[in-house]
CHARMM-style PDB file with segment names, atoms N, HN, CA, C and O in Angstrom:
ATOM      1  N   UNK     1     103.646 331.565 199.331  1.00  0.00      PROA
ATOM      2  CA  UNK     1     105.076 331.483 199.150  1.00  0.00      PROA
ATOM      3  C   UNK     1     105.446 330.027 198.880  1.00  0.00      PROA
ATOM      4  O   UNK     1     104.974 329.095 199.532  1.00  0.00      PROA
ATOM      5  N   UNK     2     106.350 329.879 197.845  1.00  0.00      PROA
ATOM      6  HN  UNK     2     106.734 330.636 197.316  1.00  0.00      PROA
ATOM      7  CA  UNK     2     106.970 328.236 197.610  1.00  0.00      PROA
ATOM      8  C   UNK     2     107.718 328.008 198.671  1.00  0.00      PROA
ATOM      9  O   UNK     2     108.098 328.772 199.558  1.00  0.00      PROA
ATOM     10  N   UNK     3     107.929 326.654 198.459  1.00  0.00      PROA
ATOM     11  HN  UNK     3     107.620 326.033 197.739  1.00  0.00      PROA
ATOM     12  CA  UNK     3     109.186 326.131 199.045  1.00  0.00      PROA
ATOM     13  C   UNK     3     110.169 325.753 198.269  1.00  0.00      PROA
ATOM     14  O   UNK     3     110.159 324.770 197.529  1.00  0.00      PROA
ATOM     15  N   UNK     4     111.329 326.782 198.469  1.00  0.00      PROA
ATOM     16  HN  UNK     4     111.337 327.581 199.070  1.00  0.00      PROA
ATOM     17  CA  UNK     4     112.338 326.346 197.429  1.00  0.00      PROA
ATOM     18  C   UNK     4     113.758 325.484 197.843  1.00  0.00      PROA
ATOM     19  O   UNK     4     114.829 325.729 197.288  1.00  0.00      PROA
ATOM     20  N   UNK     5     113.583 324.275 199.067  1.00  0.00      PROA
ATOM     21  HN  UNK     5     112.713 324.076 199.518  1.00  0.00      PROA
ATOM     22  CA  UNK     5     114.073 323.683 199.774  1.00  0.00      PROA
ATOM     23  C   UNK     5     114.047 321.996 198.070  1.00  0.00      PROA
ATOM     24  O   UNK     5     113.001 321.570 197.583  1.00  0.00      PROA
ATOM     25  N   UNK     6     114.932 321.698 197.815  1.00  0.00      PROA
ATOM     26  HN  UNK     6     115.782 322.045 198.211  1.00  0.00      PROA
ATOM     27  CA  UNK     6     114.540 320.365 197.188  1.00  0.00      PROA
ATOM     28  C   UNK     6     113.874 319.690 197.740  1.00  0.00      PROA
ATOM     29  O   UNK     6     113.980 319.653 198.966  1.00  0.00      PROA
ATOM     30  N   UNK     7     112.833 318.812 197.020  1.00  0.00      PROA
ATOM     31  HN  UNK     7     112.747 318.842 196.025  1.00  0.00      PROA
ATOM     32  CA  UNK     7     112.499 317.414 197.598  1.00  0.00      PROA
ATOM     33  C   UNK     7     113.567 315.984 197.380  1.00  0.00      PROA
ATOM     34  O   UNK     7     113.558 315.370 196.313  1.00  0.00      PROA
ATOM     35  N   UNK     8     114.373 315.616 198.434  1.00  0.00      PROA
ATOM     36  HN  UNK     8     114.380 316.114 199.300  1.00  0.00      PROA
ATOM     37  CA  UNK     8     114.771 314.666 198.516  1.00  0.00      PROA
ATOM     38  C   UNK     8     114.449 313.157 198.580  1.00  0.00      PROA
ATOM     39  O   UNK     8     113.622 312.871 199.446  1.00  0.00      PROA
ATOM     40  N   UNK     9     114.933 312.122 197.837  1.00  0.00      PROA
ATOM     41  HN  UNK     9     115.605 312.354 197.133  1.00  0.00      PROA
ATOM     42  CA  UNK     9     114.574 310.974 197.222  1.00  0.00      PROA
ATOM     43  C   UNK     9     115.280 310.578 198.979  1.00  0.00      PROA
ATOM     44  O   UNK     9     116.270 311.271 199.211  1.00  0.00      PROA
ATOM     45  N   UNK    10     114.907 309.638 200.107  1.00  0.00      PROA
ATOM     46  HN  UNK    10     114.103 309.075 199.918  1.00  0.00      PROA
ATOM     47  CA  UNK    10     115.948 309.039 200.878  1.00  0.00      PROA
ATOM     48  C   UNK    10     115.619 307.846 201.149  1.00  0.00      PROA
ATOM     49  O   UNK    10     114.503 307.388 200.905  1.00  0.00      PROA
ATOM     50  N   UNK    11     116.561 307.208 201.688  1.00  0.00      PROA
ATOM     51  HN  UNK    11     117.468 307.580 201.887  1.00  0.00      PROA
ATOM     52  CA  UNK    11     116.948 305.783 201.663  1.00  0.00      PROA
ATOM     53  C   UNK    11     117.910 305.779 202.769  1.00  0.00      PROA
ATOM     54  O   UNK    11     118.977 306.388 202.691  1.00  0.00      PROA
ATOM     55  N   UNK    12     117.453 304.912 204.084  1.00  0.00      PROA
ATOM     56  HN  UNK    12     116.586 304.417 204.146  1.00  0.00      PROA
ATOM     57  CA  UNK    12     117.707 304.124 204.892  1.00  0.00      PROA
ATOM     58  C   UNK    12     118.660 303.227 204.886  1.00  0.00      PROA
ATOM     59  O   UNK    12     118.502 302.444 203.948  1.00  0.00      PROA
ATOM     60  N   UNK    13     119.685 302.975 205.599  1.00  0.00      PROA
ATOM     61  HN  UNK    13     119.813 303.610 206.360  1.00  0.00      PROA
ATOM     62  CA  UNK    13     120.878 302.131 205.986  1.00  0.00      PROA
ATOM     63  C   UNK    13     120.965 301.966 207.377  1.00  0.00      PROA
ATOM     64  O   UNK    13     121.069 302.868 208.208  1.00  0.00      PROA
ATOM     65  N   UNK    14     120.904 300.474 207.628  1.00  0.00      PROA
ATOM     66  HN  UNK    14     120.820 299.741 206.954  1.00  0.00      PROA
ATOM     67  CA  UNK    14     121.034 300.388 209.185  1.00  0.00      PROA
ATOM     68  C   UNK    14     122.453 299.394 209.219  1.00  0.00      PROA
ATOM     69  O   UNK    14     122.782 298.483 208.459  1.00  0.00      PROA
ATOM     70  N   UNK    15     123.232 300.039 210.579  1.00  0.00      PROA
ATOM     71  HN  UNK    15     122.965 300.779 211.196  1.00  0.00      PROA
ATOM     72  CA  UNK    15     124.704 299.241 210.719  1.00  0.00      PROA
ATOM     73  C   UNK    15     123.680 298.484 211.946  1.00  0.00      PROA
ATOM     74  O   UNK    15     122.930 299.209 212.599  1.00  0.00      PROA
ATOM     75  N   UNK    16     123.708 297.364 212.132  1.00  0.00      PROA
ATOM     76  HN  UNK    16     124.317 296.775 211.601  1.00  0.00      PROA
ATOM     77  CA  UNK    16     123.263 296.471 213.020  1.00  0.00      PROA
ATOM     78  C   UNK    16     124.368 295.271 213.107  1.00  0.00      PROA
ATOM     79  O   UNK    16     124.819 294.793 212.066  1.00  0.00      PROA
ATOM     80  N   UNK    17     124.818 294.768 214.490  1.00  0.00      PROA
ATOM     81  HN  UNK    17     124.452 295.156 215.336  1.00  0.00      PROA
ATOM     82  CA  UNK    17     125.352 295.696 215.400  1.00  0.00      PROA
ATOM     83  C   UNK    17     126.490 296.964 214.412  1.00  0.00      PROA
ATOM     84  O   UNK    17     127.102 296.966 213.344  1.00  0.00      PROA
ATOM     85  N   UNK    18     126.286 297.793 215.422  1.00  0.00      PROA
ATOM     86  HN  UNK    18     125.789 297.792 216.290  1.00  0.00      PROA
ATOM     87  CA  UNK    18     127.095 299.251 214.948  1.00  0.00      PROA
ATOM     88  C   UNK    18     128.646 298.827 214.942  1.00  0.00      PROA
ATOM     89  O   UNK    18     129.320 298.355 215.857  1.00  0.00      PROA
ATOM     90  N   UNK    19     128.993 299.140 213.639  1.00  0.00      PROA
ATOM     91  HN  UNK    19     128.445 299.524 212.895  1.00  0.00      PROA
ATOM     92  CA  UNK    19     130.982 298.750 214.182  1.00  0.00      PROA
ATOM     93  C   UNK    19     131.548 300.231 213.312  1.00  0.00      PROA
ATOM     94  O   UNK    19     131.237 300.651 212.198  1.00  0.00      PROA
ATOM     95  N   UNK    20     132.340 300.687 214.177  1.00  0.00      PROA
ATOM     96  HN  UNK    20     132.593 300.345 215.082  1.00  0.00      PROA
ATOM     97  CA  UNK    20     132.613 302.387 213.682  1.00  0.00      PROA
ATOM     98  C   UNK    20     133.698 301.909 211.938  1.00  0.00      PROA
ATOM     99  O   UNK    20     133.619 302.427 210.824  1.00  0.00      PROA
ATOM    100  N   UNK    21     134.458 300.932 212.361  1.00  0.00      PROA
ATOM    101  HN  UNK    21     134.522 300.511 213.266  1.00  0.00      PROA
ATOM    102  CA  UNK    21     135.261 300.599 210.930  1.00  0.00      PROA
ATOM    103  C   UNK    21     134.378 300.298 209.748  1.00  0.00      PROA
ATOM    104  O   UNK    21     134.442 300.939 208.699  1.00  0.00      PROA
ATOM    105  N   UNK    22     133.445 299.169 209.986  1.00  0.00      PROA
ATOM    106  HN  UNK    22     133.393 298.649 210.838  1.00  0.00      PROA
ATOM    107  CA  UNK    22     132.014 298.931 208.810  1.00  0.00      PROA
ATOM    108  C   UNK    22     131.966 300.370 208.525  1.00  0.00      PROA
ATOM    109  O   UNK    22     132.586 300.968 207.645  1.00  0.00      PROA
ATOM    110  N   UNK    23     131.147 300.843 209.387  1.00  0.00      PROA
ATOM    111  HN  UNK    23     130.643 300.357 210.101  1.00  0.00      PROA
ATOM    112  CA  UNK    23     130.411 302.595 208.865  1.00  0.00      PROA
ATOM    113  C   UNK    23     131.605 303.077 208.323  1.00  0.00      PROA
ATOM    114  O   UNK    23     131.143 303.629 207.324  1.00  0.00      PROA
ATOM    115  N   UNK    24     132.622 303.234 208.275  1.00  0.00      PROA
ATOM    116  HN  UNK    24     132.998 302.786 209.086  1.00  0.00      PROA
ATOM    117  CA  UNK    24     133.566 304.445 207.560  1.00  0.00      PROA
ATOM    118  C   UNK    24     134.356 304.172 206.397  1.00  0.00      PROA
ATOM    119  O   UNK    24     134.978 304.977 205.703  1.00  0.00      PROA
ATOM    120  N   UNK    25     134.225 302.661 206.248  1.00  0.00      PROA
ATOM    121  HN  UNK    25     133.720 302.007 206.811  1.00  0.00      PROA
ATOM    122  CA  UNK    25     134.278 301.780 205.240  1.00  0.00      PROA
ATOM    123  C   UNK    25     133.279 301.732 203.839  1.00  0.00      PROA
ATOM    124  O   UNK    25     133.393 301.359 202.672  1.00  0.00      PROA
ATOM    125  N   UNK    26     132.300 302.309 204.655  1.00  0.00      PROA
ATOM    126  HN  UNK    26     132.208 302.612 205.603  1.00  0.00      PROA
ATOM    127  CA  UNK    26     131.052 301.890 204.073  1.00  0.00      PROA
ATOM    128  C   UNK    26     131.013 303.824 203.437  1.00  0.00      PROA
ATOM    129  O   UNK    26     130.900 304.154 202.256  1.00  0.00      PROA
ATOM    130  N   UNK    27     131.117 304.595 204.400  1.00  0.00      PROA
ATOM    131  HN  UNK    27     131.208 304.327 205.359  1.00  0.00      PROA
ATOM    132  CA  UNK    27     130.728 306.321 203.819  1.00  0.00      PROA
ATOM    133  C   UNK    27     131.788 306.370 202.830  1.00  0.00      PROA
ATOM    134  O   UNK    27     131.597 306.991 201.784  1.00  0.00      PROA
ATOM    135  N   UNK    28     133.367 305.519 203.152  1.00  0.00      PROA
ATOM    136  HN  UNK    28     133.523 305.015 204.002  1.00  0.00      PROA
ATOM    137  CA  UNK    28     134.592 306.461 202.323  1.00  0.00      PROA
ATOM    138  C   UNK    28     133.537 305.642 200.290  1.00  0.00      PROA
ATOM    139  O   UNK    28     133.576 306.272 199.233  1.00  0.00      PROA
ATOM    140  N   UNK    29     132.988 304.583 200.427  1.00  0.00      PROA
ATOM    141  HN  UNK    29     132.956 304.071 201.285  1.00  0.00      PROA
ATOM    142  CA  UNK    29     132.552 304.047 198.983  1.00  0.00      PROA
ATOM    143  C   UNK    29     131.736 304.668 198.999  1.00  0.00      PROA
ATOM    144  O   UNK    29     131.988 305.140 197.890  1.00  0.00      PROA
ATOM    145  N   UNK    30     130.926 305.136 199.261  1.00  0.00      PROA
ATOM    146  HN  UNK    30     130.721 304.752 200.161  1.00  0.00      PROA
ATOM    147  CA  UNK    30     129.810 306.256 198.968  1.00  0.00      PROA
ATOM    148  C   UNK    30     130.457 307.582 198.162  1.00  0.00      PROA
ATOM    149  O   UNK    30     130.477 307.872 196.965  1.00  0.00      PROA
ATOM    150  N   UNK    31     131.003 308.289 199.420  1.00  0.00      PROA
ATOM    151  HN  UNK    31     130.986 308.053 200.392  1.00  0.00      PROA
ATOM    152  CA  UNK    31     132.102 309.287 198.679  1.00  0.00      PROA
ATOM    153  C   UNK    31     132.734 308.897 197.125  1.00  0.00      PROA
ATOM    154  O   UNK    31     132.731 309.585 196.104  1.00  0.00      PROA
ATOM    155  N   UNK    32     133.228 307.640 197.340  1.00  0.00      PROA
ATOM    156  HN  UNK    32     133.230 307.082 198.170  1.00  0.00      PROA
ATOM    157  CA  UNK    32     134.191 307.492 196.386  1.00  0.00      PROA
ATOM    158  C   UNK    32     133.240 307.540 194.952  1.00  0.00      PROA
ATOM    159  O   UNK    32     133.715 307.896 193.873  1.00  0.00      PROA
ATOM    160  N   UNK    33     131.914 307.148 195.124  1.00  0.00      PROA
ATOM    161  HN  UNK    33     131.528 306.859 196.000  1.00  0.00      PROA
ATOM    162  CA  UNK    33     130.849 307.128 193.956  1.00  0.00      PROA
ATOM    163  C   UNK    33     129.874 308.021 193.424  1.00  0.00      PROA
ATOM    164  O   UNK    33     129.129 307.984 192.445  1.00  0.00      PROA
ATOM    165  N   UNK    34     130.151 309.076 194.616  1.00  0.00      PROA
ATOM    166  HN  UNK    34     130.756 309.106 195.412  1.00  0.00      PROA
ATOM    167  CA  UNK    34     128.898 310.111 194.443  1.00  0.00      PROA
ATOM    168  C   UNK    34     129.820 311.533 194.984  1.00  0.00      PROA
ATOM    169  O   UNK    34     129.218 312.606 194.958  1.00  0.00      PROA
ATOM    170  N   UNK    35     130.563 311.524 195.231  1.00  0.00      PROA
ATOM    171  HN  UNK    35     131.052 310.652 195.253  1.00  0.00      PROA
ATOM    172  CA  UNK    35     131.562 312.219 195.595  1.00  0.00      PROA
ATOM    173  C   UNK    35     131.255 312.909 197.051  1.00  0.00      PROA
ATOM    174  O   UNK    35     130.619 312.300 197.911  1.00  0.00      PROA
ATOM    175  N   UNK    36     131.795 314.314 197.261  1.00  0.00      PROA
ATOM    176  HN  UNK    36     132.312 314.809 196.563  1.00  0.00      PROA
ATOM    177  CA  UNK    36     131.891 315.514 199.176  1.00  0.00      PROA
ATOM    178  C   UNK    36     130.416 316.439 198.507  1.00  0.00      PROA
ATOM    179  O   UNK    36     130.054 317.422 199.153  1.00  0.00      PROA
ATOM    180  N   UNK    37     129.848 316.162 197.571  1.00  0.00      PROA
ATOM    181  HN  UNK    37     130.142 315.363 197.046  1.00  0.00      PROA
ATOM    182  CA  UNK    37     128.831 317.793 196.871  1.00  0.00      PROA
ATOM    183  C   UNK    37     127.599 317.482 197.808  1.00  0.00      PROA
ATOM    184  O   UNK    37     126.946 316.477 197.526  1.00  0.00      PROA
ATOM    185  N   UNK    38     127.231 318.208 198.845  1.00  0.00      PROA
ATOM    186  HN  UNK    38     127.761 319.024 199.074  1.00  0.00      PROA
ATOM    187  CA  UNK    38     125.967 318.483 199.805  1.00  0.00      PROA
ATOM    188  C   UNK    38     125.292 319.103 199.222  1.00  0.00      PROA
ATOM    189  O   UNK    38     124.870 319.960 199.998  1.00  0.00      PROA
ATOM    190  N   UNK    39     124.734 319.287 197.940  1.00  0.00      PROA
ATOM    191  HN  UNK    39     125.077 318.591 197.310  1.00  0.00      PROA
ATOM    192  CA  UNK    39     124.379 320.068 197.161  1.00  0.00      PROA
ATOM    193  C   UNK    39     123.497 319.018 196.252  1.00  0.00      PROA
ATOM    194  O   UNK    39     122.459 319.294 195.651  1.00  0.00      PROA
ATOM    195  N   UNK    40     124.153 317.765 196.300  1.00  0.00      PROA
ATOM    196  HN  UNK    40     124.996 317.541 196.789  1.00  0.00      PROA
ATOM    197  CA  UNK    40     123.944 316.620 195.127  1.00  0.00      PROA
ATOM    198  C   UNK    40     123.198 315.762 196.373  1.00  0.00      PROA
ATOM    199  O   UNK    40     121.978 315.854 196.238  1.00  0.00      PROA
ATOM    200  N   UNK    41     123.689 314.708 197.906  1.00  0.00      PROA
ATOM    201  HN  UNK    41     124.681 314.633 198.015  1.00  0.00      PROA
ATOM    202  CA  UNK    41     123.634 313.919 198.340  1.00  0.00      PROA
ATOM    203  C   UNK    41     124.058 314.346 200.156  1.00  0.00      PROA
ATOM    204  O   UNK    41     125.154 314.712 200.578  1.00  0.00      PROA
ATOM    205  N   UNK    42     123.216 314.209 200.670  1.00  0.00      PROA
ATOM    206  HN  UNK    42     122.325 313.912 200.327  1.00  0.00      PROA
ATOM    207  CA  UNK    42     123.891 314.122 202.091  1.00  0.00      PROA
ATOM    208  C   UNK    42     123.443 313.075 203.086  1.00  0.00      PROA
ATOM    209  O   UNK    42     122.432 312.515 202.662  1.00  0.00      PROA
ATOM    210  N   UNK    43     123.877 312.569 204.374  1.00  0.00      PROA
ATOM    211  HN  UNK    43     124.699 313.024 204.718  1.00  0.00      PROA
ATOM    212  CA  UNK    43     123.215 312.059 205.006  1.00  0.00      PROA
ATOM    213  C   UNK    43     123.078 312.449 206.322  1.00  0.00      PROA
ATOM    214  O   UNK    43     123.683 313.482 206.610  1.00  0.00      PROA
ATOM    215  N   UNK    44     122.157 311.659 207.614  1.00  0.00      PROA
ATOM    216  HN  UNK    44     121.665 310.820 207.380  1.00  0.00      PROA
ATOM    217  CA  UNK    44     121.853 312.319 208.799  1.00  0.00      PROA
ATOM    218  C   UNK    44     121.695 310.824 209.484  1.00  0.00      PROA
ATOM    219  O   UNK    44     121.155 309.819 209.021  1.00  0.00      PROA
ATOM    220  N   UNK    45     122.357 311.032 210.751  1.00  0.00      PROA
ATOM    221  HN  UNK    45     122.796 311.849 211.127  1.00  0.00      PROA
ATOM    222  CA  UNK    45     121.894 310.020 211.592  1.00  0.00      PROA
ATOM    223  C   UNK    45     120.533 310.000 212.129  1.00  0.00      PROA
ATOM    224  O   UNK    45     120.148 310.913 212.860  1.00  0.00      PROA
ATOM    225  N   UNK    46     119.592 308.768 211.731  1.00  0.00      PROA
ATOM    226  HN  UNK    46     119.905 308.026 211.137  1.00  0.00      PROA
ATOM    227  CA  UNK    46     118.264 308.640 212.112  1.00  0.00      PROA
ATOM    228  C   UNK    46     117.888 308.403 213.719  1.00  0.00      PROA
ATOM    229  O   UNK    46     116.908 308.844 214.319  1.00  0.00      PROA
ATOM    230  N   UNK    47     118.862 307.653 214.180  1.00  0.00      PROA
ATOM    231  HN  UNK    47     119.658 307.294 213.692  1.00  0.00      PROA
ATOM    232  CA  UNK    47     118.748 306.789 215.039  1.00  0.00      PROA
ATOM    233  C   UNK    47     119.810 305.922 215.752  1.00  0.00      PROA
ATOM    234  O   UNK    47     120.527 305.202 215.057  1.00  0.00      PROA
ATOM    235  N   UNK    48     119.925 305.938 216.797  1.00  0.00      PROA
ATOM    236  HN  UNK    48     119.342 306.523 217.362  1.00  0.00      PROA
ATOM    237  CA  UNK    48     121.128 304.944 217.457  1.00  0.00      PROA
ATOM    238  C   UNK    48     120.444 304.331 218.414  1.00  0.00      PROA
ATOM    239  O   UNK    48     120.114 305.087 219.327  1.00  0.00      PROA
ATOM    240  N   UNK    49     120.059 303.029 218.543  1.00  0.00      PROA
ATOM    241  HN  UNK    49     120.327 302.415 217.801  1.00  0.00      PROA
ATOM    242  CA  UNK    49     119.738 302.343 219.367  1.00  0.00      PROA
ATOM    243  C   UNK    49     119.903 300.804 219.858  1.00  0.00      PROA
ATOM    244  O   UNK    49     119.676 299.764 219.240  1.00  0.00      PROA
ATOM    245  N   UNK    50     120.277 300.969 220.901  1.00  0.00      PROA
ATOM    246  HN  UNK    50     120.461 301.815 221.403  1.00  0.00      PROA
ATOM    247  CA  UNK    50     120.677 299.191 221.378  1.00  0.00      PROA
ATOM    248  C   UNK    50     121.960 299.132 220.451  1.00  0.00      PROA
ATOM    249  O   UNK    50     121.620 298.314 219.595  1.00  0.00      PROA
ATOM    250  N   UNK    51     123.081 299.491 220.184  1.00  0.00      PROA
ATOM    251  HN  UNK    51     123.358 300.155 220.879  1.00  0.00      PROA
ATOM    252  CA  UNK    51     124.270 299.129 219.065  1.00  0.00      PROA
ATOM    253  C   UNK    51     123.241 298.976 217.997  1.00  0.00      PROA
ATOM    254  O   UNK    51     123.078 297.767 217.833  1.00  0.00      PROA
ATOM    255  N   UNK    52     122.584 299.565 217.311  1.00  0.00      PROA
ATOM    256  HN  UNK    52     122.717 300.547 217.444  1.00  0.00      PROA
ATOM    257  CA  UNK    52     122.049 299.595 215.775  1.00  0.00      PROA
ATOM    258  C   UNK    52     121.878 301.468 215.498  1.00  0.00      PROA
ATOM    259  O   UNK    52     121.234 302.355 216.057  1.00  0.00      PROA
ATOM    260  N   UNK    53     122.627 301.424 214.591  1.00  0.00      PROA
ATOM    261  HN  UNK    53     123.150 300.703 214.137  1.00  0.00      PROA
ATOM    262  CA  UNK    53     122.905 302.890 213.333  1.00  0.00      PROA
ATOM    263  C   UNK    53     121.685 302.969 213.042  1.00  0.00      PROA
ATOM    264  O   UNK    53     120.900 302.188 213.580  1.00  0.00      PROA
ATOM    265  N   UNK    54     121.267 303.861 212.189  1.00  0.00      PROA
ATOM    266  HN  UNK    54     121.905 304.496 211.752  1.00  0.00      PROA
ATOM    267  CA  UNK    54     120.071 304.142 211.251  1.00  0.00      PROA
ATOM    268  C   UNK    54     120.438 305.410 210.602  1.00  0.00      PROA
ATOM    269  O   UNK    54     119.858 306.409 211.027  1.00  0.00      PROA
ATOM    270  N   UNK    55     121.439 305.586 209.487  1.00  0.00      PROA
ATOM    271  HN  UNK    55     121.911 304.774 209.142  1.00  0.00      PROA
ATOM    272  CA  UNK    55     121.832 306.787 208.556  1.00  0.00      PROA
ATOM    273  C   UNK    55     120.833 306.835 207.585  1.00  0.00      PROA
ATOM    274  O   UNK    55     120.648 305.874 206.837  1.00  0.00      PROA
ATOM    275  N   UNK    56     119.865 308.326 207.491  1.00  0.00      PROA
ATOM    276  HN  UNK    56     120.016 309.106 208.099  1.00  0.00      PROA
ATOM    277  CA  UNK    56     119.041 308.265 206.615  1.00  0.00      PROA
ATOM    278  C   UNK    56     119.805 309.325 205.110  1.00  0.00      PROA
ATOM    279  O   UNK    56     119.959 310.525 205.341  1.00  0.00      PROA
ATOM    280  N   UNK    57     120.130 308.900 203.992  1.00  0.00      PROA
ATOM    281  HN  UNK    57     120.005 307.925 203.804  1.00  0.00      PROA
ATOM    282  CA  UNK    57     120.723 308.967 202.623  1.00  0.00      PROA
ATOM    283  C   UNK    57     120.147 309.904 202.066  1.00  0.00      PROA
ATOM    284  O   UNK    57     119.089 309.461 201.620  1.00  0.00      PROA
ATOM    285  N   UNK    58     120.305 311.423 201.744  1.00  0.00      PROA
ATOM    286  HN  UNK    58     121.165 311.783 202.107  1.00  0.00      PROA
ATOM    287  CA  UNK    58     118.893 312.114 201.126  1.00  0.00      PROA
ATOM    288  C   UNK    58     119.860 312.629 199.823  1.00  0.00      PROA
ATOM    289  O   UNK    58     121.022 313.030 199.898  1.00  0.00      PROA
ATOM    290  N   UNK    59     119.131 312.511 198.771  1.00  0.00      PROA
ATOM    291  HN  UNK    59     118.187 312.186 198.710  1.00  0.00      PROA
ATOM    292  CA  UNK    59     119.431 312.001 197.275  1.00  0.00      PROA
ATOM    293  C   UNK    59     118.704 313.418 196.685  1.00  0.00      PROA
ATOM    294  O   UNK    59     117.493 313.481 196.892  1.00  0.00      PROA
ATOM    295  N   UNK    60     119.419 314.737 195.861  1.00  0.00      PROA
ATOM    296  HN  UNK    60     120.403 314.686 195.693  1.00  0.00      PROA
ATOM    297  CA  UNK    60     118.548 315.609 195.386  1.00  0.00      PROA
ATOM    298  C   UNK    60     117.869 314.956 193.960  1.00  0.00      PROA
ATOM    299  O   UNK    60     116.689 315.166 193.678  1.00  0.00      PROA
ATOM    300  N   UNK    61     118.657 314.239 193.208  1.00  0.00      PROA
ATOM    301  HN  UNK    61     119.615 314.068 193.437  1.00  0.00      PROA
ATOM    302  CA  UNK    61     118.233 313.458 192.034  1.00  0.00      PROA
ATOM    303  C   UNK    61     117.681 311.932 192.527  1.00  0.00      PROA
ATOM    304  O   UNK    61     118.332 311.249 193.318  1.00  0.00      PROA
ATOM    305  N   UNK    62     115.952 311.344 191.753  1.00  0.00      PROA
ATOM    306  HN  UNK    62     115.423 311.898 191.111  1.00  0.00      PROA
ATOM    307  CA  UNK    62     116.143 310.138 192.424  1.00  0.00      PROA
ATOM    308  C   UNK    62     116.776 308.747 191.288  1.00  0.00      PROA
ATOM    309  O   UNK    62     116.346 307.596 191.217  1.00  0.00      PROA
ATOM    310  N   UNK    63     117.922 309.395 190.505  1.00  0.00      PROA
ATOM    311  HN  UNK    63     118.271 310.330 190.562  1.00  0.00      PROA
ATOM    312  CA  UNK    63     118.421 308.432 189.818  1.00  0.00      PROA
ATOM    313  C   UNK    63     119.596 308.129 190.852  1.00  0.00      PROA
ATOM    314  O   UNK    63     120.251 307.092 190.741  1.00  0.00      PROA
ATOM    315  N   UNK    64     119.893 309.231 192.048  1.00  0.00      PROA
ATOM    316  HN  UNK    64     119.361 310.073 192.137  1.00  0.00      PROA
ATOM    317  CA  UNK    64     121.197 308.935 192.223  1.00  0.00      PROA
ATOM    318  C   UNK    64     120.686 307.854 193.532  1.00  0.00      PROA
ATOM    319  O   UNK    64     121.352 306.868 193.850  1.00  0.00      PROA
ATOM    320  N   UNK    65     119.494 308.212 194.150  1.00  0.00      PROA
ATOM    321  HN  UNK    65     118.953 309.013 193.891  1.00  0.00      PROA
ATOM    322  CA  UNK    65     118.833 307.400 195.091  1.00  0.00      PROA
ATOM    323  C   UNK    65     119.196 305.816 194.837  1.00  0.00      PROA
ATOM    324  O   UNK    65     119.924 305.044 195.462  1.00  0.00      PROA
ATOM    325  N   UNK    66     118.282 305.630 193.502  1.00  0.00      PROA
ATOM    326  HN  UNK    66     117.691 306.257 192.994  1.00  0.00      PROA
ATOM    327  CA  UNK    66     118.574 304.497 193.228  1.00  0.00      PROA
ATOM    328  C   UNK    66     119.762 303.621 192.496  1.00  0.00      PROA
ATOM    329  O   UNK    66     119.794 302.402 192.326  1.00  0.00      PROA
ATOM    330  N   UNK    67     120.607 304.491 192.163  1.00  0.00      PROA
ATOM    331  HN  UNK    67     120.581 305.481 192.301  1.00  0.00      PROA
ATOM    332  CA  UNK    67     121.926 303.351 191.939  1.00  0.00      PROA
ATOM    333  C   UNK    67     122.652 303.534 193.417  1.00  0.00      PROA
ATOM    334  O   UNK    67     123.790 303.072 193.510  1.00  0.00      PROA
ATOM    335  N   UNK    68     122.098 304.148 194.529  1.00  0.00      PROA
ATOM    336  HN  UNK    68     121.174 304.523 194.454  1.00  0.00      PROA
ATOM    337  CA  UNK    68     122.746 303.800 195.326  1.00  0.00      PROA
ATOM    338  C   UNK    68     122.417 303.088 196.373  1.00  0.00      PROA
ATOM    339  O   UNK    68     123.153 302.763 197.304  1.00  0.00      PROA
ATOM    340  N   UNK    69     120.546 302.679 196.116  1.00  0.00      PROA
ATOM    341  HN  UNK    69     119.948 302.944 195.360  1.00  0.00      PROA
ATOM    342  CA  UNK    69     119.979 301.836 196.612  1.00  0.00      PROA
ATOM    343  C   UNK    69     120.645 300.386 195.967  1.00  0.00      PROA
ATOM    344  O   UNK    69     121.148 299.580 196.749  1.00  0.00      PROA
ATOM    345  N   UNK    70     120.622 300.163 194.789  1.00  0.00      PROA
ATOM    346  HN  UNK    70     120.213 300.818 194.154  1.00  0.00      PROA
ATOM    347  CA  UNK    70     121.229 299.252 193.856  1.00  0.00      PROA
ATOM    348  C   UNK    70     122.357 298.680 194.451  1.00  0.00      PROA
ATOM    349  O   UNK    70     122.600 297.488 194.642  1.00  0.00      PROA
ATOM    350  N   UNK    71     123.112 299.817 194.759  1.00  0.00      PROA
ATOM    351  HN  UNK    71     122.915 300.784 194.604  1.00  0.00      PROA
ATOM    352  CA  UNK    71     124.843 299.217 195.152  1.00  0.00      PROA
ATOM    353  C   UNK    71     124.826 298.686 196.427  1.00  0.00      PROA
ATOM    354  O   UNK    71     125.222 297.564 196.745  1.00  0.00      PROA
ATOM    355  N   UNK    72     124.147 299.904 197.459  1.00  0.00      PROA
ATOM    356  HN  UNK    72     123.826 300.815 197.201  1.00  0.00      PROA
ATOM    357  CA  UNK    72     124.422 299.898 199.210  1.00  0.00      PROA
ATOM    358  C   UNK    72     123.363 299.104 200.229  1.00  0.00      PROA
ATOM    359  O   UNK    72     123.573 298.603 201.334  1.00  0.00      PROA
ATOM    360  N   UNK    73     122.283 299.175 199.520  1.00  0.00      PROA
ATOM    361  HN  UNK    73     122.113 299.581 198.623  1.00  0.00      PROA
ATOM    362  CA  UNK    73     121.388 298.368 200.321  1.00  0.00      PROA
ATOM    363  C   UNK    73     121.339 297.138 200.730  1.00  0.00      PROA
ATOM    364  O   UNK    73     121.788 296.413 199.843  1.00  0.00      PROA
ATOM    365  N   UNK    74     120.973 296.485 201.749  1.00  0.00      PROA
ATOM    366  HN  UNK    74     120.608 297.075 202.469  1.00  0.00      PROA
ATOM    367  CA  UNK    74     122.044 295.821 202.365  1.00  0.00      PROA
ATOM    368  C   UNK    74     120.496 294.424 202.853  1.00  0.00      PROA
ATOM    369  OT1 UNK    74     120.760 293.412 203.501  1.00  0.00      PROA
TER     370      UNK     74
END
């Protein structure tokens, strides 16, 4: 039997220290570039530790991976 789950392109973002305004600042330009489609782009919290984020970015296309590695990576 396949797996008919996509393989996702992802890419790592860490808020270090965590500030809730940065992060929502930071998702509403995401949105604003790649748009709400969970279908296209979603993300998942990796990790919270010591005040440091870790949102892992999962990309169904990896062109969209990388212009958004391009823009967001930090």
């Amino acid at each position: 039997m396949s797996d008919l789950s996509p393989n996702f392109t992802q890419v790592k973002i860490e808020f270090s220290p965590y500030n809730h305004n940065t992060v929502q600042s930071f998702l509403r330009g995401v949105y604003s570039d790649f748009g709400h489609n969970r279908n296209r782009w979603h993300y998942t919290v990796n990790s919270y530790v010591d005040d440091s984020w870790t949102l892992d970015f999962k990309f169904v296309h990896p062109h969209d991976a990388i212009m958004f590695s391009l823009k967001y990576s930090r």
